[in-house]
N, C-alpha and C positions, 0 to 999 in steps of 0.2 A: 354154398354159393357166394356168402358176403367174404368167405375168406379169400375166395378164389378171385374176386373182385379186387381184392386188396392185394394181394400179390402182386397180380398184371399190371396193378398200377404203381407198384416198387421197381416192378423192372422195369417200366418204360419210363420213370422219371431218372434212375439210376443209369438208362441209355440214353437220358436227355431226350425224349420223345414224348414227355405230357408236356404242357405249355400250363400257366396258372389257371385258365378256362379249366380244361379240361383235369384238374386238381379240386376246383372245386364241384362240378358234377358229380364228382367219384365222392368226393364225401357227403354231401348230398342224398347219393343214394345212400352210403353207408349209415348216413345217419337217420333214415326213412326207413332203412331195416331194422333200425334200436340198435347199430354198432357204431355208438360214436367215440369208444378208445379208439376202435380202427380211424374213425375219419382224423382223429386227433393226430396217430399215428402218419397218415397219408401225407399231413401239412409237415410234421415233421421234418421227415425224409426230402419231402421237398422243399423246404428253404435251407437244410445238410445240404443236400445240393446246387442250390440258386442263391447264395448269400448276397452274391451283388448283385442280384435283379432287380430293377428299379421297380416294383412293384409288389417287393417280398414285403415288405408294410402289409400288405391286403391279408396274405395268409397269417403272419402273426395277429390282424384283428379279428378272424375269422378263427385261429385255435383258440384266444382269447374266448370268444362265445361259449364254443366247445368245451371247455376248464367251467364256464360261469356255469352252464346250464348243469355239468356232472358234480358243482359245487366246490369246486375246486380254489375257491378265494385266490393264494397264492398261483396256482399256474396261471391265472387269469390276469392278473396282476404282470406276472413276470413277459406274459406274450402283447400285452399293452405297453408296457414298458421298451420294449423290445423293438416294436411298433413305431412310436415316438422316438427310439435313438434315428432308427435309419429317415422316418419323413416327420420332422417336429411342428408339421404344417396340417396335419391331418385330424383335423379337430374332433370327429367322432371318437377317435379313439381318447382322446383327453374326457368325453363323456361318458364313456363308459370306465374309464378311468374312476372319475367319480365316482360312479356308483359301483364299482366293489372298493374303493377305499370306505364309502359308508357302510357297505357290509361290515369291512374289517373292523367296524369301529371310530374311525380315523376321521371324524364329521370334515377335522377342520382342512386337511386333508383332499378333502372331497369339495369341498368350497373353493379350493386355492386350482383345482383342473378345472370346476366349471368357469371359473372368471377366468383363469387362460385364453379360453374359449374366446369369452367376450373381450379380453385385450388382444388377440389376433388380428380381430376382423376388421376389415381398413374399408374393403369395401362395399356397397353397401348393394349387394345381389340376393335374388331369394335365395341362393342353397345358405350364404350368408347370414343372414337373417332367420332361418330356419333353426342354424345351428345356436344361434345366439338366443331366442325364444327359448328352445329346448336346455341350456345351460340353463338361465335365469329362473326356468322354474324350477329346476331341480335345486335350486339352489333357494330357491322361495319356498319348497317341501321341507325342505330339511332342516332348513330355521327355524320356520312354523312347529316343526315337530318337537323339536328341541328348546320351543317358549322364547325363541328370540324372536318376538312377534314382530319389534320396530325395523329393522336388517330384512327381514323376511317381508314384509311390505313395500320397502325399498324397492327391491326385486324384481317384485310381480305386478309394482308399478313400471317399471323401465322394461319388463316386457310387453305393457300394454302400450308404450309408446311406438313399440314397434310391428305391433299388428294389435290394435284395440278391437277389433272383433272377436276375442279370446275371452265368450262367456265366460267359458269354468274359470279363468284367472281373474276375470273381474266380480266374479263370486268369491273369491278366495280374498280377493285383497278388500271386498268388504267386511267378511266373517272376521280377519285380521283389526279390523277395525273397532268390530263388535268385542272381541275379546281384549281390545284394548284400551272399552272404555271411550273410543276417541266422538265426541258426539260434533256435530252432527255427522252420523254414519255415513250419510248419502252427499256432505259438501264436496262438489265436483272440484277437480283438480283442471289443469289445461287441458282444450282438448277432448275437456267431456260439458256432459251436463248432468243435472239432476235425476233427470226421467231415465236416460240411459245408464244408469250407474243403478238404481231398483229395479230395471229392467231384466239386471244384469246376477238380483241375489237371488242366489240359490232357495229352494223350496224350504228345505231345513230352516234356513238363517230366515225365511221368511215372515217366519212364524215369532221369531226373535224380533224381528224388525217393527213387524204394528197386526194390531189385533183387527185385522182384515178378512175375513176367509174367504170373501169372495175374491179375492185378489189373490189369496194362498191356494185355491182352486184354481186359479185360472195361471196361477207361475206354478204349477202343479203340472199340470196341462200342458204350458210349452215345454218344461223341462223333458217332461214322458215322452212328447214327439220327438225330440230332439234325443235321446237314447236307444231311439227304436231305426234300422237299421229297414229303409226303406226302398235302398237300391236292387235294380233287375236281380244282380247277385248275391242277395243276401241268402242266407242259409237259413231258409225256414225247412226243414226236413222234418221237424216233430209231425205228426201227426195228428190234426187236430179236432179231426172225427172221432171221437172218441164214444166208443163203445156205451150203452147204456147202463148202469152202474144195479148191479146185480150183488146183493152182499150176501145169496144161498151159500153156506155153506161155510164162509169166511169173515174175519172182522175189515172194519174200515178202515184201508188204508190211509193215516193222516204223516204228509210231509212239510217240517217246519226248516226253510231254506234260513239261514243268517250265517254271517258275520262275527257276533259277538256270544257265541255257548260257550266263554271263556272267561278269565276276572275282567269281569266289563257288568255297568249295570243292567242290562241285559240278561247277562247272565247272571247275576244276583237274582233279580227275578224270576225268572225260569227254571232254576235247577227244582226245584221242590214239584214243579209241572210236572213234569217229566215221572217222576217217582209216584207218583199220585196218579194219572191219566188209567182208566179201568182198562185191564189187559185179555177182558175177555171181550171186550167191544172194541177197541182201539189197536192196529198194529202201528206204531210208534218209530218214524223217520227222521232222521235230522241229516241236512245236507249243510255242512260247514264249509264256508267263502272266506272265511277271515285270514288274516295272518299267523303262521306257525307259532303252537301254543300246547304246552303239558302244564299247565298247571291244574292246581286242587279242584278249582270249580269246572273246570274242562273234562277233567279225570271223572270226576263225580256224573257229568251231565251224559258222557261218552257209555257209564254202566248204565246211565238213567233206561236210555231210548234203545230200543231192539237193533236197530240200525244205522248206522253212522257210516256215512261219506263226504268225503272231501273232495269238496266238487275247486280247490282254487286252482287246480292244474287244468281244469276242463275248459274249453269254449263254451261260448252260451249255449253252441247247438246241441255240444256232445253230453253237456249237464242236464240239458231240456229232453234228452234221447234215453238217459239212465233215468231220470224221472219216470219219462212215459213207461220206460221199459218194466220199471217196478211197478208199475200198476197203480198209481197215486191217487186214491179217488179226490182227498182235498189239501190244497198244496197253500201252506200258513205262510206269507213274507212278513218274515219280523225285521227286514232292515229299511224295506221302505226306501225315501230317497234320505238315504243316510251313506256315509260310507263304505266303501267295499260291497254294494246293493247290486242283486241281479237282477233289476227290471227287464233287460233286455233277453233275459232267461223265460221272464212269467211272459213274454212279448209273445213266444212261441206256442204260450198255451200247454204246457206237455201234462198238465192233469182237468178233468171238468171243472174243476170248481177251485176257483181262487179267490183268497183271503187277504186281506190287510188286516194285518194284530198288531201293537203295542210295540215296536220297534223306533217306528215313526209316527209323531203323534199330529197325524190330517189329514188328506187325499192325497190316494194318489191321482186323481185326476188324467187318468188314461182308461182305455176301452178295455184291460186284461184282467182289471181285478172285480169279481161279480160284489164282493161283501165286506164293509168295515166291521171291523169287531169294536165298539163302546159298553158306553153304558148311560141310562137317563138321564142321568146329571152332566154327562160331555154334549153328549149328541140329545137334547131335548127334540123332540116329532118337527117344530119350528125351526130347526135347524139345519134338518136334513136338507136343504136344499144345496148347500154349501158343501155336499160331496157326490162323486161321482159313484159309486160305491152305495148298493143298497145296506141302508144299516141293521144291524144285528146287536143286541144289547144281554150285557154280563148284569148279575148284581153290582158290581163294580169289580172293572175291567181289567186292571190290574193284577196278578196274579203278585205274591210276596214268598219270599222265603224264610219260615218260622225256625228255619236251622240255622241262620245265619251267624256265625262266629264273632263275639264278641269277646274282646281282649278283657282278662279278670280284672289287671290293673286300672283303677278308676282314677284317672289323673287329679289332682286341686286345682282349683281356681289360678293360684301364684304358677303352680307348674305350665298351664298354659300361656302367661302373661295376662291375664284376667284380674280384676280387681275383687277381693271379694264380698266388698258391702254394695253392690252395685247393680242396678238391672242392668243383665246382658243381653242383648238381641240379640239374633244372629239372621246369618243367610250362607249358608253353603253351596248355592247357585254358584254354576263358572260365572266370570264374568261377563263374562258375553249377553248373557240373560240381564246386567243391568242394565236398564236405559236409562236416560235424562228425568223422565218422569215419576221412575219408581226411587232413583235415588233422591229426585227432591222430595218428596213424602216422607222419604225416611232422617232428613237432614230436619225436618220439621217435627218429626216426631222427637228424635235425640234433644233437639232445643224445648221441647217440652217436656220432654223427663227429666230433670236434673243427675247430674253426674251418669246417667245410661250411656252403655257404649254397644257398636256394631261391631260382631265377631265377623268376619268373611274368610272366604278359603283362599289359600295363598295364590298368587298368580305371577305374573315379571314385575320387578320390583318398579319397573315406569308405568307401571300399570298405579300400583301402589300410590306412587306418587301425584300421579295425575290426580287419582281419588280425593286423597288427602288435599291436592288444591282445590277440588270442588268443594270439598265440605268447606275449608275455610274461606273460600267465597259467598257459600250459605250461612257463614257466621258461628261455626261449627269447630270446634279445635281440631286439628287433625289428628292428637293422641288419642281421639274417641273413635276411632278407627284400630280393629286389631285384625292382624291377620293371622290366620291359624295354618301352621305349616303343612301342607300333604302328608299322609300317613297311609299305611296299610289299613283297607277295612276294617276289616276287626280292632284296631288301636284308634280309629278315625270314628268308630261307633262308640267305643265305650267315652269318649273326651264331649259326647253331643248333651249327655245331663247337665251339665256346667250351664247351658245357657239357659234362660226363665222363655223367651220366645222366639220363635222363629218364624221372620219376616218373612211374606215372598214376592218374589216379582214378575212385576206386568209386561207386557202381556205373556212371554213362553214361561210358569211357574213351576214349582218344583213336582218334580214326577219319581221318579226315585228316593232324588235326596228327601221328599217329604213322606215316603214311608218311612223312612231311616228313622226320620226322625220322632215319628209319632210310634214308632215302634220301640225308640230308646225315651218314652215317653215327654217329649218336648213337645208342646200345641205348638199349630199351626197357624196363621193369622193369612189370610189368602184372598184377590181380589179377582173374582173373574170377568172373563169378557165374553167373545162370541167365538173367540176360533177354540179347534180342541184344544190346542196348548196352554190355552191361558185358562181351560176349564178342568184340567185333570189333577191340580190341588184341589178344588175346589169336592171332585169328588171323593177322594181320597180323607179328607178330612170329614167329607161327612159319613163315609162310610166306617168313620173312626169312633165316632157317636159325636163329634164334635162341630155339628153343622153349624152353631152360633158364631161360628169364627170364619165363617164366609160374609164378606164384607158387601154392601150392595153397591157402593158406588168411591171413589178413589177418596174422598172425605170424609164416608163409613169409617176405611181402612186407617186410616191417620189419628180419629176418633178413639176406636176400637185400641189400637196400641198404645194409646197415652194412655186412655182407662186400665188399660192391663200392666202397662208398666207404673201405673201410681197406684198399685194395691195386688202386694202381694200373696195375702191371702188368696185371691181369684185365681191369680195363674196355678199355686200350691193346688187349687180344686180341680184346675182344670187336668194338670198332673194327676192325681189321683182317679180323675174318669178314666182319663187314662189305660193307666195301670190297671183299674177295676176290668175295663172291659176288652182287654188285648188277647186276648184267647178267645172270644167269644164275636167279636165286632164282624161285619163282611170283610175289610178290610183283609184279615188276616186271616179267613176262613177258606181256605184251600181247597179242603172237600167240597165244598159249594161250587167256589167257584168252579173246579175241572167237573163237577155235575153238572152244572148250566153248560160250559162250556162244549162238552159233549155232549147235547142234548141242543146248540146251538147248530151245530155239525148235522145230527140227525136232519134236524129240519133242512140245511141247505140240499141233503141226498133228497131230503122229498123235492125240493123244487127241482131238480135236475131232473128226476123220477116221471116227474110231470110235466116236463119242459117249460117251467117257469123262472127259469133262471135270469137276473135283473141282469139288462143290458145295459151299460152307463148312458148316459146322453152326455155328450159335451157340446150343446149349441152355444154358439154366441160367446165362448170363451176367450177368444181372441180379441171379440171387444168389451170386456171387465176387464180384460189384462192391460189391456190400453189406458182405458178410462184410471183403473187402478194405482200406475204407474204416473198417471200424472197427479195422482192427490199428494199434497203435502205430509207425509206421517208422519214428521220429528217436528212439524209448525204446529201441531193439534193431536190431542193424542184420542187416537181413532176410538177407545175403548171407553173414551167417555162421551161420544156422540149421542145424542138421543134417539136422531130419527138415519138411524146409518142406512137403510133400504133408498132415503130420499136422495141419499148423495149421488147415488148410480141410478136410479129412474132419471135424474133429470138433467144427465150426461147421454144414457142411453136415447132419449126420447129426442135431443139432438141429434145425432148419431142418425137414428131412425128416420128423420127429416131428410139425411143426404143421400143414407143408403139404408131402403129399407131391411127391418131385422126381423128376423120370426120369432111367434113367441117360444119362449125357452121353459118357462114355470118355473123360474127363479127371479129376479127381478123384473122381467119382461112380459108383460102377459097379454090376451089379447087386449084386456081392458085398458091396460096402454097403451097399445099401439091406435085403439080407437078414441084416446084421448090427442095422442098428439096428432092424427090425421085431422080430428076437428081443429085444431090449433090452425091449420094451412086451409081451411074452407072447403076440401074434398075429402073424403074419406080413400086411399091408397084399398089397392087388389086387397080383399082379405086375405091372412097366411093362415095357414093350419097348424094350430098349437102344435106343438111335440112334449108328447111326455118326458120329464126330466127319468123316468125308471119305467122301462118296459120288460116286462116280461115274454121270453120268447114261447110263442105258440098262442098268446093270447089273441 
């Protein structure tokens, strides 16, 4: 039939009887039937025949697609190109342009079409502006990707000039920020303001930003509304009656959706899960979102799990339709709002019972996910309020991989650039994770050690720089600063002995890098706060046996490291705990932890069993978000407040005065609201509490 299609439409271009309309329907359909050589073919023949039609542009950007989508780099290339001789006015094609020159490699290349773009446009019309937006960010990705953080800021500032309502860029261009060091994060530029610019960071960077959780609950919250896909036409087709979950006969279906079962720390963590998980109770899924990847730890994690699909080619709906279709009874998100993340996938619901694990470390503060996965020392019982998400607790939460490959070669001191009579700190946090706060601690501490130096992990050398003039503004040499070059895991693990301690910082602290490193036996010295990020060193190291190295307040921490850096005996002890109990500690105890963990699983199947499965509440989260956003978090650093509940009671209780608010059972309760009604001389209609977690059927 598709052949017979493609003939008729040979002979009637060849008799000058299709028009370019009726050129592109025919491939259209041909490419709706999976024959897109033929549709390829179709354009052909038709611009052989139409070379001077003032419109053959169109088909050459149209077989262009066609080459891009069958992978075809060069024919894609050559039909953009093609494109551009006959209309060199036609600025789509100079962006697509682009983006297979960065296929091809060709960064610089791909930069040089998109600012074409932007050197074109004279006038200043929305298709104008559209195009120009879309240049600049591409060209703000691919800086950023490539560590030319200050160029890539540039960018996706001059795109915000030209429509600053472009959260996701004004998320980006503060992240860029973060990773560059530049403090204050949040100083507005023309044009903006304060409140609008944290309004504007992503949930991720949120967490990096101040140790808030009510605020990281509640940009948690907008962000999830704002991913979910609430127009008449959305495609919600999953089916989300889902059957009563019945395990006669068969094991439980668990599907763990991400991104990162690839060399990503992610996947460092997880490959040993997988190998481990009991296969007579467990049938084991993994749906991969991330970017084309065969390497080792992908290879390995792809034998781990029974199942393996690769949902990055699918739509939400059609991923959320193979989900349901498999039969999923509990469906694990490990990217969270992180990259490459399909929230708008778990939006549809396609299994009963949905998870937040370890991908992303806070709420997701949306209505899809029934259960966080922690452990007692993140999520303390007093803490639970600060997630939407009924909590669920591991021994510690973290799962490690005890196989992980360490290079034999043990670098020296000199081979690193290390001095070797010296206490060496270190921090192998990106940079992004320093702030103002944690670096001045640590510039205090270095001036109280004598001759100690900071190891950090390499980053843009203006990054470097910048550093180096803080410290020497702190009074600090800037040669006490070293930076250790990126390496391959395994050569990156075996160089972490070198150092005697390793710092961490406040508030988003080390999560990975701090197994690394208590597993290549280096303590940990860790300051936590109230969000989960700034608490999951905190666990981690106690789960290591070394909970004296949790610090109780930012002076503890500063305390705490000069004492250990002026007596090296203690650190050599703390080494040796270490070492003594690394086989043995929760920490790196695998079997435990996938026995809890599946035994955490059981019990969610009982509550679905019995229809008690936790329904989120998100009342009132639009005004934390507010209140949130107008606190100062780079004037005062949140993580050292005493009484943080008072800062939002008595915003909220304003608030309450203009428009009243129901209680929520997080900082809002009735006995507030009947505190501030007595404020104004009448007591206001009583509201009906709402529980922050209900269960349905109760």
């Amino acid at each position: 039939m598709s052949e017979a299609v493609f003939i008729s439409a040979v002979q009637r271009i060849t008799a000058g009887q299709l028009d370019l309309g009726g050129v592109i329907t025919v491939a259209t359909e041909l490419l709706q039937t999976g024959h897109s050589t033929l549709a390829q073919q179709v354009y052909r023949v038709w611009i052989q025949f139409n070379p001077e039609h003032p419109q053959v542009y169109v088909a050459q950007f149209n077989r262009a697609g066609l080459h891009l989508d069958a992978g075809d780099i060069e024919g894609a290339r050559d039909a953009l190109s093609q494109a551009l001789a006959v209309n060199p006015e036609f600025l789509p094609a100079y962006i697509n342009l682009g983006g297979v020159l960065e296929r091809s490699g060709d960064l610089d290349g791909a930069v040089e079409q998109w600012r074409t773009v932007i050197n074109k446009l004279s006038a200043v019309t929305g298709p104008a502006i559209g195009y120009a937006v879309a240049a600049l960010k591409q060209i703000g990705r691919v800086l950023a990707d490539h560590q030319k953080l200050e160029p890539a800021e540039v960018a996706l500032q001059q795109c915000l000039t030209l429509n600053p309502r472009q959260y996701d860029v004004l998320g980006q261009v503060l992240a860029l920020r973060m990773g560059q060091c530049k403090w204050p994060i949040s100083a507005p530029w023309e044009g903006t303001d304060r409140k609008s610019l944290v309004a504007g960071i992503h949930p991720l960077s949120m967490g990096v930003y101040t140790d808030d959780p009510m605020l990281q609950l509640a940009a948690a919250s907008r962000y999830n509304s704002e991913l979910v896909d609430l127009s008449p036409e959305a495609d919600l087709s999953c089916d989300r009656r889902h059957a009563p979950i019945d395990l006669t006969g068969r094991r439980l279906k668990v599907g763990y959706v991400s991104s990162d079962l690839r060399d990503h720390a992610v996947g460092y963590l997880m490959a040993e899960l997988f190998e481990v998980h009991d296969r007579s109770k467990i049938e084991v899924f993994a749906y991969y979102c991330g970017p084309p990847s065969s390497d080792g730890l992908n290879a390995r994690i792809r034998a781990a799990v029974e199942h393996w699909t690769d949902i990055r080619g699918l739509t939400d709906a059609a991923a959320a339709a193979k989900i349901a279709a498999d039969g999923i009874d509990i469906l694990v998100d490990v990217n969270g709002h992180t990259r490459d993340a399909k929230t708008a996938l778990f939006s549809r619901r396609p299994a009963p019972i949905q998870v937040n694990w370890l991908g992303y470390p806070g709420t997701m503060g949306g209505p899809h996910h029934q259960y966080i996965i922690a452990d007692p020392w993140i999520i303390p019982p007093d803490h639970e309020l600060y997630y939407s998400e009924a909590v669920r607790r591991l021994p510690c939460y973290q799962p490690n991989d005890r196989k992980r490959a360490v290079a034999p070669e043990r670098p020296t001191r000199a081979e690193a650039g290390l001095p070797d009579h010296a206490v060496v700190f270190c921090c192998f946090n990106g940079p992004q994770k320093i702030s103002r706060f944690t670096f001045g601690r640590w510039m205090e501490i270095l001036k109280r050690v004598e001759g100690s130096v900071l190891w950090l992990l390499h980053s843009a050398e203006e990054t470097h720089e910048r550093l180096r003039g803080y410290a020497e503004q702190a009074g600090v040499a800037r040669d006490r600063l070293i930076f250790a070059p990126k390496q391959h895991n395994a050569m990156h693990l075996a160089r972490y002995p070198l150092a005697d301690l390793f710092l961490d910082t406040s508030p988003y602290g080390a999560h990975t890098t701090a197994s690394d490193s208590l597993w290549m036996g280096v303590p940990v010295l860790t300051l936590p706060g109230r969000s989960f990020a700034s608490r999951v060193c905190g666990s981690l190291v106690t789960a290591a046996g070394l909970g004296d190295l949790v610090a109780s307040s930012p002076q503890d921490y500063v305390e705490r490291a000069v004492a250990l850096g002026s007596n090296p005996a203690q650190i050599a002890a703390l080494k040796a705990r270490l070492e003594a109990g690394r086989m043995t500690c929760d920490l790196f105890n695998m079997d435990k932890l996938v026995t809890s963990l599946e035994a955490l699983y059981a019990d969610m199947v009982v509550d679905a069993q019995q229809g008690r499965l936790p329904q989120p509440d998100l009342t009132n989260l639009d005004a934390y978000f507010s209140i949130g956003t107008d606190l100062d978090h780079e004037g005062e650093e949140m993580l050292a407040v005493a009484d943080y509940p008072a800062i939002y009671k008595a915003r909220l209780a304003r608030r309450h005065l203009l428009r009243p608010l129901p209680a929520d059972g997080r900082f809002w309760t009735e006995a507030d609201i009947a505190a501030a009604d007595a404020l104004v001389g009448g007591a206001t209609a009583a509201v009906t509490p709402m529980p922050r977690k209900r269960a349905a059927g109760d």
